[in-house]
N, C-alpha and C positions, 0 to 999 in steps of 0.2 A: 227593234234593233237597238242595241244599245250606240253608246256615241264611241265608244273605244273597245270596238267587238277583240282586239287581240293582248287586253291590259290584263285579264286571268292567266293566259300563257305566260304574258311576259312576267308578271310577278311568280308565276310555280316555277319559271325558267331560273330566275335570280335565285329562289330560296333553295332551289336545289344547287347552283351554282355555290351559295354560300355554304350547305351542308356539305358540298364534296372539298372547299377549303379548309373543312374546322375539322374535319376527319383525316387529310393532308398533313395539318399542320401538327396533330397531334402524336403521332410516333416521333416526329422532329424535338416537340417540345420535351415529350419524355426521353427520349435520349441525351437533351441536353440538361435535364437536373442531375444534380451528384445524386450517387448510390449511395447508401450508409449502412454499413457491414456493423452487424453485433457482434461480439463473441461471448458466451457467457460461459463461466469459468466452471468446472468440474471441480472444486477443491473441498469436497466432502471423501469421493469417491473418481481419483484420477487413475486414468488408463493405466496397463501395464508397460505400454512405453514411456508414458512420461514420469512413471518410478523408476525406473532405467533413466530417464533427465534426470531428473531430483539425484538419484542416489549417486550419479557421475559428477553432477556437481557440487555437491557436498565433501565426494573425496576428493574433489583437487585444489580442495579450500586448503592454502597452509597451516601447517600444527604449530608451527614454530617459526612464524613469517619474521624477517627480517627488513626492519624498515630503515627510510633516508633519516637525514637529522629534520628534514622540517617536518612542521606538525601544524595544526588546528584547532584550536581549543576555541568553542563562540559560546554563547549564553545569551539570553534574552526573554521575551515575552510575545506570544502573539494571540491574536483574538480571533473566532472561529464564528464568523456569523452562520453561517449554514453547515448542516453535515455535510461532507462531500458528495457526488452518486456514486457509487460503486457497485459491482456482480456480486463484491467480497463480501460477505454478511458478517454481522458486528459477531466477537465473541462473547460467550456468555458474559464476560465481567465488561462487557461496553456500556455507555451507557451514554444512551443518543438525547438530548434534550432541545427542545424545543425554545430556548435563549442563548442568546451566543454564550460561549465559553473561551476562557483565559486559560492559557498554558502556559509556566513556564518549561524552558527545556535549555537543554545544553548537548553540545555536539563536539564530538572529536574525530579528526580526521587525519588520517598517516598513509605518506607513500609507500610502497612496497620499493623495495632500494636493487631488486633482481628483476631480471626478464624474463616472471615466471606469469601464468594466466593472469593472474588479476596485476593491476596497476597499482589498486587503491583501499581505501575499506574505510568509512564514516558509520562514527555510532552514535545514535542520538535517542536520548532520554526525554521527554516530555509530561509533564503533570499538569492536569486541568482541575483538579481537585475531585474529582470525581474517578478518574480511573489515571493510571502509571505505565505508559507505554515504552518499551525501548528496542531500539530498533538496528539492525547489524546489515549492511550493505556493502558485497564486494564489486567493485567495479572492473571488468575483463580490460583490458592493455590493447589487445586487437579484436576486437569484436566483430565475429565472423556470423556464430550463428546466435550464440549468449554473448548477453550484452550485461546482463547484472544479476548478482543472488542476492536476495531479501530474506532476511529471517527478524520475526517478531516474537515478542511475548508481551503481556499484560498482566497489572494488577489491580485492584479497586483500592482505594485510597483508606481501606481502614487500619493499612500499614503505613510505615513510612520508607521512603527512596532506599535508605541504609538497609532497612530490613531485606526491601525487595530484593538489592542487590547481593545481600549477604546468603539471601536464600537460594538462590539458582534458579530462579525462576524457569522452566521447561518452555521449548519454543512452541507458539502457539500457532505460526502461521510460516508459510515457509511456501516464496514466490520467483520463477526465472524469469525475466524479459529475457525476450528473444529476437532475433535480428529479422524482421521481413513478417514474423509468424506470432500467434497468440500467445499471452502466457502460458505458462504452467503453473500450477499452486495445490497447495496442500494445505488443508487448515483444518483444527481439529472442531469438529462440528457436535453441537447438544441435538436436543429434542427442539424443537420448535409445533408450537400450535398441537393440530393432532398425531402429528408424525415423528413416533422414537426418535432415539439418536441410532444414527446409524453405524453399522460393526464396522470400526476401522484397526481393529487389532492387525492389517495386515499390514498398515503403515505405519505405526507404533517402530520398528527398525529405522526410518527414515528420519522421524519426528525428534528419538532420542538422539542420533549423531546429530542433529539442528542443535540440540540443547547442549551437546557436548562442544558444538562451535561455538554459541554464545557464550559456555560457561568459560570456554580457554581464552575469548576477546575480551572480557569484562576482564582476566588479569593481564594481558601483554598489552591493553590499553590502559588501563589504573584508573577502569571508570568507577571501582568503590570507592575508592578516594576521593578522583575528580568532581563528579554527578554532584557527591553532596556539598563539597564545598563551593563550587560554583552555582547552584541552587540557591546556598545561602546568601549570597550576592545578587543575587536576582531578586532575594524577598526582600532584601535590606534596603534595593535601590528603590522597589516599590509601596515599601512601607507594609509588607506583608506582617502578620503578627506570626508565620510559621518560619521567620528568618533563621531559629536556633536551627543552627545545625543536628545537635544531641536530642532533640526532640520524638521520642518513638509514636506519638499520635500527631504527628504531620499534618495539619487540614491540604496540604499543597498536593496535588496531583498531577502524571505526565499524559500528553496524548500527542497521538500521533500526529507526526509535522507531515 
């Protein structure tokens, strides 16, 4: 006979006991960690509804906006230790490196002086030396269900800022934030790896009014004037050797803020 005939019981009794609290505890514990929702963005190939977004918000961009007297005018430098993460995949002329990167940029920003959809509209130019981004943002006044339109374009630095601006650069990316809901975006997409570029000739309508709004804010903001003289000031303060203004081979390049 052993000396403790009921010690087998009582140990199967406790580790079942502890199995049925770690089975208990566990729909508790998973209920209580946060949830983390992806969304990942369609902007090669977006729905027919949210071409119907895009193209409604693009007409109610004003043509001929009327702004208050104040304004915005910033400049400076900033450093980019990491790419960002993003769903948005770089455009062909990006160009992702693996050491931090220096941007100068400059930004102009004006109130809309009517209480019409947007409030606001900031544009911002940035050069890393590497690629020349600029960037056109309306901001909505009562933000119900759109909250902002983004439109981008890009260039690679074997131009310069003047150039860029003198040419019309076509918008390259074109993105709604939305109040409660995912974005919407449009971006004009290449070939990558083994898979073509895909046919977006059906968004081609969407993409050119994008470029027809940039090309109208680059003149009723006077960013071909401002960009570059402001730029020069940026290189002057940093001892850049691309500080000439008149310069058509630029080493200076903008990137995205």
């Amino acid at each position: 006979m052993p000396k403790f005939p009921c010690l087998p019981y009582l140990v199967c009794f406790i580790a079942f006991g502890l199995e049925a609290g770690v089975s208990q505890d566990q729909p508790a514990q998973a209920a209580s960690q946060p949830q983390v929702k992806v969304n990942v963005l369609n902007v090669c190939t977006p729905s027919a509804e949210e071409q119907k977004e895009i193209a409604s918000a693009l007409s109610r961009i004003p043509k001929q906006p009327l702004f208050g007297n104040d304004f915005e005018v910033s400049r400076g430098r900033s450093t980019l230790e990491e790419m960002p993460s993003t769903f948005l995949q770089p455009g062909k002329s990006a160009h992702v490196a693996g050491e931090p990167s220096v941007a100068s940029y400059v930004r102009i920003r004006r109130e809309f002086s009517v209480q019409a959809l947007f409030a606001s509209v900031q544009y911002s130019f940035s050069d890393d030396g590497q690629n020349m981004v600029e960037t056109l943002v309306l901001h909505v006044r009562d933000p119900k269900d759109l909250i902002q339109v983004s439109l981008e374009d890009s260039a690679s630095s074997v131009t310069s800022p003047e150039a860029m601006l003198t040419a019309n650069s076509p918008a390259s990316r074109i993105r709604l934030e939305r109040f409660g809901k995912s974005s919407v975006a449009l971006a004009r997409c290449t070939a990558s790896g083994d898979q073509p570029a895909p046919d977006q000739s059906a968004y081609e309508p969407l993409l050119r009014t994008a470029s027809d709004v940039l090309t109208n804010y680059r003149g009723v903001l006077g960013v071909r004037s401002i960009v570059p003289d402001e730029l020069a000031k940026v290189h002057a303060s940093s001892g850049s050797k691309a500080a000439a203004p008149k310069s058509k081979t630029a080493n200076s390049v903008p990137r995205k803020q």
